[in-house]
N, C-alpha and C positions, 0 to 999 in steps of 0.2 A: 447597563446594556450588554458588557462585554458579562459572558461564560465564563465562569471561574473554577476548579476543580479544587477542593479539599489539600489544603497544603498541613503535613503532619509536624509533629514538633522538630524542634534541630536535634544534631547529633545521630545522623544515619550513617551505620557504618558499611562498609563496600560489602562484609559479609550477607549483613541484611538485605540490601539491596539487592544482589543476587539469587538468596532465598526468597524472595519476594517473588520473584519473573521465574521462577523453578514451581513453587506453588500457583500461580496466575495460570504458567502454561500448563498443566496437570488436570488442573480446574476447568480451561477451558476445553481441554483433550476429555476432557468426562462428560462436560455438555455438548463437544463440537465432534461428537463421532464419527472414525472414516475420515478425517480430513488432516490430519496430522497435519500437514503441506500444508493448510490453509492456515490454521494455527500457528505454524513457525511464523509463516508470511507475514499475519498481522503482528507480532511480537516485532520481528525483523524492522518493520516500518516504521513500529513506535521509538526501538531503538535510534534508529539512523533517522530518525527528523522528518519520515517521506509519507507519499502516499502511494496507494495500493491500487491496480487496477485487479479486480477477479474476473475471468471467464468461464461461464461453469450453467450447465440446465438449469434450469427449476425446480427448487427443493432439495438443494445442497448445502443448506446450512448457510447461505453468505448471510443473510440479516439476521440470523442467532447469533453468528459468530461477533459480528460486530457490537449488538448489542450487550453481548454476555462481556465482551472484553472493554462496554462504556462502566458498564455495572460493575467492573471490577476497580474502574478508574475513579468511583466517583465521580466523573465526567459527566458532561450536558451532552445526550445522543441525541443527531434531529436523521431523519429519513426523509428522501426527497425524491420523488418521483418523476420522473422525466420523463414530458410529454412532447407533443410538435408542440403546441401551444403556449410551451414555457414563454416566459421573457425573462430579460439578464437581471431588471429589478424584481425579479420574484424570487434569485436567489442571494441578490448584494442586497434589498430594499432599498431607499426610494427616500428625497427630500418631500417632507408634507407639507402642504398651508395653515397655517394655526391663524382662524379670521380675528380671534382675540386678539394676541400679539402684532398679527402683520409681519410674521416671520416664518421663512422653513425650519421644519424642524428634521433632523435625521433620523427616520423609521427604520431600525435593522432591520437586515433579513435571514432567513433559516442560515445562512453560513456563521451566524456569530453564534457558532457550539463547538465544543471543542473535539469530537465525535462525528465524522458527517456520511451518511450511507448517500451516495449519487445513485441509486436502484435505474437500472437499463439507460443509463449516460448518453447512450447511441442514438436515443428515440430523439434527442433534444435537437434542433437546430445548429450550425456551425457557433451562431451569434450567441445562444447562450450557451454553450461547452467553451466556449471564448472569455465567458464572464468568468469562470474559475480560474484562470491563467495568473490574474493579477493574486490571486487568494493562496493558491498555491504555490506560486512560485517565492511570493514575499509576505504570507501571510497578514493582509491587508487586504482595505476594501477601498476604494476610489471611488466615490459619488458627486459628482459637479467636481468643486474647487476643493471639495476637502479628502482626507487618508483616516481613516478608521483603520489600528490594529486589532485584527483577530487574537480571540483568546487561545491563550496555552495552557498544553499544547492543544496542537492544532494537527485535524490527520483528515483525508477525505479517503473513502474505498469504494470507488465506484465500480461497476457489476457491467458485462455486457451477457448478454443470450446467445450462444452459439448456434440454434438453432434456427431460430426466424429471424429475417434480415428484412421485412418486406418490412416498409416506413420506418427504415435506421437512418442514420446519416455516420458515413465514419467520422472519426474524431482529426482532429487537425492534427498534425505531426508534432507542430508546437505544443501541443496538449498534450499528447502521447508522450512525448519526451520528458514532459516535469511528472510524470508518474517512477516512483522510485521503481515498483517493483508489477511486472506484470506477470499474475498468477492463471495457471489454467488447472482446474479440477475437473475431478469424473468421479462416476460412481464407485460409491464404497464395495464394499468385499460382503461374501456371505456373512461372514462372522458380525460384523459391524454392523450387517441390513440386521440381524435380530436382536444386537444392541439398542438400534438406534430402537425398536419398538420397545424395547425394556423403558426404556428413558419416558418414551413416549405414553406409554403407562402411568408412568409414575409423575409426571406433568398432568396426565389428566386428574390425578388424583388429589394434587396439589389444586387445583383449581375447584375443589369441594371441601377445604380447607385443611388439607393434609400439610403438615410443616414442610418448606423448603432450606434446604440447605444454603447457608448465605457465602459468597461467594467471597474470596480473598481479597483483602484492600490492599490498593497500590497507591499511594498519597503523589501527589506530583514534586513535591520534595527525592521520594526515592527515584523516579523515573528522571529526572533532570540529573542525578548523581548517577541512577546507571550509566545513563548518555555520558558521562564523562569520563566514564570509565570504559567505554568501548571505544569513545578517542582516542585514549591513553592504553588502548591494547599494542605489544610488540607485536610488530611487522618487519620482518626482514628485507633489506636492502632490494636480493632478490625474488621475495615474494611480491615487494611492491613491483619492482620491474616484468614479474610475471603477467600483474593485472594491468600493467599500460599497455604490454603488448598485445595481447589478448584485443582492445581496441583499438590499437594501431591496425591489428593485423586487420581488422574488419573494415577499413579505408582503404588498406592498400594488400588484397590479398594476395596480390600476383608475387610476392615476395615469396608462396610459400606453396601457390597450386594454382597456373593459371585459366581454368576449369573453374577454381572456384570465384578467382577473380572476377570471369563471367556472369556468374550468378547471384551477384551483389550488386546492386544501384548505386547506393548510398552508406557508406559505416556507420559507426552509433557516432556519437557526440561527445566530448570533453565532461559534457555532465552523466555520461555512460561510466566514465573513469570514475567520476568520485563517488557515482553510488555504487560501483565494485568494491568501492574500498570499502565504503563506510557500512557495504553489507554484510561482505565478508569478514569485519569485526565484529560486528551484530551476531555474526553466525558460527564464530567462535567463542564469543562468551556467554551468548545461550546455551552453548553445549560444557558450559564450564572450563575451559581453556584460557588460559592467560598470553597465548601469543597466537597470530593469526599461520595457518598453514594453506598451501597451495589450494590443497584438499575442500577449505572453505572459499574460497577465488570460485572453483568450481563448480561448488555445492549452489551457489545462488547465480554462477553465470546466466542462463537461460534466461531466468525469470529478470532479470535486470538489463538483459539484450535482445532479448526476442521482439519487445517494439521499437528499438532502435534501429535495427536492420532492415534497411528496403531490400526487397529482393529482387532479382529483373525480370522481364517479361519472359525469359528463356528458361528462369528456373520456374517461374508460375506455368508454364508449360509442360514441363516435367515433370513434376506434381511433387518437387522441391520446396518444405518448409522454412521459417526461419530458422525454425528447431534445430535443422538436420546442417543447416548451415554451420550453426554453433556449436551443432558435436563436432563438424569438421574439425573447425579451429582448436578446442582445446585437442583434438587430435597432433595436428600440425605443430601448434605454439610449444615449442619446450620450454620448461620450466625455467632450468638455469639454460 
């Protein structure tokens, strides 16, 4: 029942492991044109244990991306499209009657893969954007009386559409919150629009049976030892102090501009903290560093804060983003 990914022999050393997620990302930056940012992000995610929210048009690569990076996982990818219609057992599945036996039996559902594309997450009802809470947040499934563990790893990257909102439903905050990292994309660059048709060529031509290039393995073996190794990344005293305050300061801004104070509801969350951390390691040893710098705190604030932050009706009036809020703060927060 459970998804299981390709586990390679023992004896993976931290070097390999490293080269491994240097060719993956390269690999995927050659399929995923224009989106660098979306590339890191899904790396970033897999590192630190989370899931992904993308927002971004139509025809920006979110389900290449994902697919290209199950394809490199040996991983089980399922895509799942969220309609009003959905129900919560069409994504956990459902105890069945067996008239033979006289017993239920537990039917999975698309969430037991280890790969999961949530495609326009928004369209779905509160109740079932509700049924992924228990999945994501403890990688499990609860049906009746019994607990079903999800296979590892385990990643969901759910997509919303920035442009049509007519039959969305926003997502519950609780929901919002167990997303590690919330990505916003836009269109690529001249150079990259005549890439991406280069590619696009040469996919059509693959589909006439022209050879494709096979994409780099990443065995779940290395991926659980990089994980351990972006644990085990140096952080300094005051670099970690830099990234609690950083979400301190978004609780209590009046500490630091009471202007901005106003323009904040709500701060992010304690689980805001530790995906700062556990990003900003992910984001220094993707980039081949062995100790974590302010610089990477930084580099992933936004996307790790931006759906944390309620903002108030004063600054929705003002046509004040989360965005601009959180450049505030790393404005404001000094380092040491």
């Amino acid at each position: 029942m459970n998804a299981r990914i390709a586990i390679a022999a023992e004896g993976v050393s931290p070097g390999i492991n490293h080269l491994a997620f240097r060719n993956l990302r390269q690999h995927l930056q050659s399929r995923i044109i224009g989106q660098a940012h979306l590339v890191d992000s899904l790396l970033i995610a897999l590192l630190a244990d989370g899931h992904l929210m993308v927002e971004g048009a139509p025809g920006l690569a979110k389900t290449t991306a994902i697919k290209e990076l199950a394809a490199a996982l040996l991983g089980d990818f399922r895509r799942l499209q969220f309609t009003p219609d959905l129900l919560p057992g069409d994504l956990t599945g459902t105890d069945v009657y067996r008239p033979g036996s006289g017993e239920f039996q537990f039917q999975a559902g698309p969430l037991f893969h280890n790969l999961i594309l949530a495609d326009e997450i928004n369209r779905a009802p509160a109740k079932v954007q509700s049924a992924l809470l228990e999945a994501m947040g403890e990688q499990q499934i609860t049906v009746g009386r019994n607990t079903y563990p999800l296979p590892r790893p385990f990643m969901v990257m759910a997509t919303q559409n920035p442009i049509e909102h007519e039959g969305t439903y926003p997502l519950p905050e609780a929901q919002l919150d167990r997303f590690l990292l919330y990505v916003r994309i836009g269109y690529p660059d001249v150079n990259a629009e005549r890439a991406i048709l280069k590619l696009a060529r040469q996919q059509a031509k693959q589909a006439f049976g022209a050879p494709s290039a096979r994409p780099p393995q990443l065995s779940a073996k290395q991926l659980f030892a990089a994980r351990e190794e972006v644990l085990a990344m140096y952080m300094a005293d005051m670099v970690e102090a830099y990234a609690v305050q950083l979400v301190l300061a978004s609780r209590d801004a009046s500490r630091y501009s009471e202007a901005l104070a106003r323009r904040i509801s709500f701060g992010a969350s304690p689980r805001a903290t530790i995906a700062l951390d556990r990003c900003a390691r992910a984001h220094a040893w993707l980039h081949g560093r062995d100790y974590v710098s302010p610089e990477d705190v930084q580099a992933v604030a936004h996307d790790v804060l931006r759906h944390r932050i309620l903002i108030s009706f004063e600054a929705e009036a003002e046509g004040i983003t989360a965005d601009a809020i959180i450049g505030e703060l790393l404005q404001l927060v000094p380092v040491a």
